[in-house]
N, C-alpha and C positions, 0 to 999 in steps of 0.2 A: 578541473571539473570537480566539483563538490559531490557529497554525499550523506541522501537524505534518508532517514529512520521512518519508517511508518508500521501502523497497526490494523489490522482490517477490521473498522469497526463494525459496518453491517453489508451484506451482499441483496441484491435486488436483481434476479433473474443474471443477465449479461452485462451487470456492472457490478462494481466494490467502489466500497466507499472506506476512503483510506484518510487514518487519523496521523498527524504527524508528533513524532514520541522526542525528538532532540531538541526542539523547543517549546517553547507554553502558549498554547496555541487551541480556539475552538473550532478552528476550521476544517472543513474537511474535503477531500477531494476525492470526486468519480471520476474512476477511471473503468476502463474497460477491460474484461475478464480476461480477454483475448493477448490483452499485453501484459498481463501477471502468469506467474508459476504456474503451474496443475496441483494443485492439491491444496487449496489455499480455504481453512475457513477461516470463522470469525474469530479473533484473537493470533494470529499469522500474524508476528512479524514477520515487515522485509526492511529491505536497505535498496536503494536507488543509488546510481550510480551509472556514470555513461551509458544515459540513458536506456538502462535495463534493470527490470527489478528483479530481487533472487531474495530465498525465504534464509533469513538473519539467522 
């Protein structure tokens, strides 16, 4: 299982939009709040990783 870096670059009610920081990359992915940490604002790193994200 691989392990991926992200940055939370902006939140929008009951999602976050997550920047990915290990490679060079413009894309970004919405995920939902419900499947990230409690405490997360903007600039939160996390790491992914079997399928659960935890603040880096």
């Amino acid at each position: 299982m691989e392990t991926y870096y992200y940055v939370v670059d902006s939140i929008d009610g009951d999602y976050a939009n997550l920047k990915r920081t290990d490679i060079d990359t413009d894309d970004v992915k919405l995920v939902a709040r419900a499947l990230l940490p409690e405490g997360i604002n903007v600039g939160t790193k996390l790491k992914y990783e079997m399928f659960e994200y935890e603040i880096a």
